[in-house]
Structure formats: structure tokens, C-alpha cells
C-alpha positions in Angstrom: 10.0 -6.4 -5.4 8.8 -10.0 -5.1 5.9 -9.5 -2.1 4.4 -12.4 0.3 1.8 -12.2 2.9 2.9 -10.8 6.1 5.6 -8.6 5.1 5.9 -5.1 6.7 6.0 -2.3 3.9 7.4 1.3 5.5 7.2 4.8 3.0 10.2 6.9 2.3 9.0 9.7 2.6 5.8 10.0 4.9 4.9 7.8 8.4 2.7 4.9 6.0 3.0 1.9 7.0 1.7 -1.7 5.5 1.5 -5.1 5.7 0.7 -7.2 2.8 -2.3 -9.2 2.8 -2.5 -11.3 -0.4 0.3 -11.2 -2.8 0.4 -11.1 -6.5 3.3 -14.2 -8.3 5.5 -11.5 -10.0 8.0 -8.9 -9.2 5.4 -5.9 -8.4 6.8 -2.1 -8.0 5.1 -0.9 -4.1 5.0 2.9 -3.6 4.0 5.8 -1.4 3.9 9.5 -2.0 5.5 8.7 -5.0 8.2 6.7 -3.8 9.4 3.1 -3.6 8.5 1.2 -0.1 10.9 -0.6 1.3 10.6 -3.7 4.0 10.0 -2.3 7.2 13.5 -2.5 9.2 15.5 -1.7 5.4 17.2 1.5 3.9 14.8 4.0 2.4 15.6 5.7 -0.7 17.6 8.6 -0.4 16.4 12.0 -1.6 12.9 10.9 -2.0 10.2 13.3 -1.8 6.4 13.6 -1.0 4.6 13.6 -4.2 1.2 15.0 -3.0 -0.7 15.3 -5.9 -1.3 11.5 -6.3 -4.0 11.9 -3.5 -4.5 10.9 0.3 -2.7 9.1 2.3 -3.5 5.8 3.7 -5.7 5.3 6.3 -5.5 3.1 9.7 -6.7 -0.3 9.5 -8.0 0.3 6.0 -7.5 -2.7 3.2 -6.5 -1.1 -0.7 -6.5 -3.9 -3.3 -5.9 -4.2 -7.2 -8.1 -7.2 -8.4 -7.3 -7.9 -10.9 -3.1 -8.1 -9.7 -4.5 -10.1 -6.7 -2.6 -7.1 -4.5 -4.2 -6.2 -1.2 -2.3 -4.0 1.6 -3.4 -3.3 4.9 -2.8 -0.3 6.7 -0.7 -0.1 9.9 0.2 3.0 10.4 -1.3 6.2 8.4 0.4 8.5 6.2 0.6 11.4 3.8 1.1 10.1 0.7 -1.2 7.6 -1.6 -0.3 3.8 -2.0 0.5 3.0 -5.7 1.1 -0.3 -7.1 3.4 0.4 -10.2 2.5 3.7 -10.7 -1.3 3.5 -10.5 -3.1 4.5 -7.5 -4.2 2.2 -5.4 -8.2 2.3 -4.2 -9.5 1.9 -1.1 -10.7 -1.7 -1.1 -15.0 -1.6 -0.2 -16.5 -3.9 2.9 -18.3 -6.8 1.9 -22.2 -6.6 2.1 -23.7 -9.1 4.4 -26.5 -10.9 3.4 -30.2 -9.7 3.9 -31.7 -11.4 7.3 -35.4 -11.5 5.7 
């Protein structure tokens, strides 16, 4: 799926919901719990099933980013199932330190 910032990312098969924050240039493959997203408003895939063994779910207002794809999502809505970014679980992206006020 070709991504750009601002577009709405739903889950098949949990309540995950995400909006993409910074987008990598080629065709990337989005999931949760195992399964495809699709744009929010779109057709899920059918028969898709919670794959809960990739991990936790995402969580509100929460930022998950692959560097090195240049991939960051932010979380809308929590879920069940982990965000993946073709295959690989996504991590849970860390807050910036701010600098000392010495």
C-alpha cells in the first residue's frame, strides 16, 4: 500500500486505529494482529483473525516508528493486536530528551 501523511489506517480484526505520521516512498505492507490495515472508511479483509502472539496492542496517543523505513504511526484508537510494518513488529517510538537547564 503506497502511504502518505494524514491517512487513517483501521485493523481487521481488533478496534486499532492509526494515522500515519511520516511516510516511507515505496509500496509498504501496514498490519495489525496479523492482518492487513486497510484506509479507514474501506473493506476489511474477510476472515481475518487476531494473531495474538505478535505482542500488545497499540496504545492511545502513542507514536511507533521504523527508522530506518522512515515509517511513523500514531495511535488513534487502541487495540488488541501489535502494529507490523511488513511482517516485523513495530516498536514503540521513545520521547525525545530535552536538554539539561544547567
Amino acid at each position: 500500500m503506497e502511504l502518505r501523511p494524514g491517512l487513517k489506517l483501521a485493523s481487521a480484526v481488533c478496534d486499532a486505529q492509526v494515522v500515519v505520521v511520516r511516510a516511507p516512498a515505496g509500496d509498504v505492507e501496514v498490519g495489525c494482529g496479523g492482518a492487513p490495515m486497510h484506509e479507514d472508511g474501506g473493506d476489511a479483509a474477510a476472515g481475518a483473525t487476531l494473531d495474538a502472539s505478535l505482542g500488545e496492542g497499540p496504545q492511545l496517543g502513542k507514536r511507533y516508528a521504523e527508522e530506518e523505513l522512515g515509517l511513523e504511526l500514531l495511535c488513534t484508537r487502541a487495540g488488541a493486536g501489535a502494529l507490523t510494518v511488513n511482517g516485523a513488529v513495530l516498536a514503540l517510538k521513545g520521547a525525545k530528551p530535552l536538554p539539561s537547564s544547567d
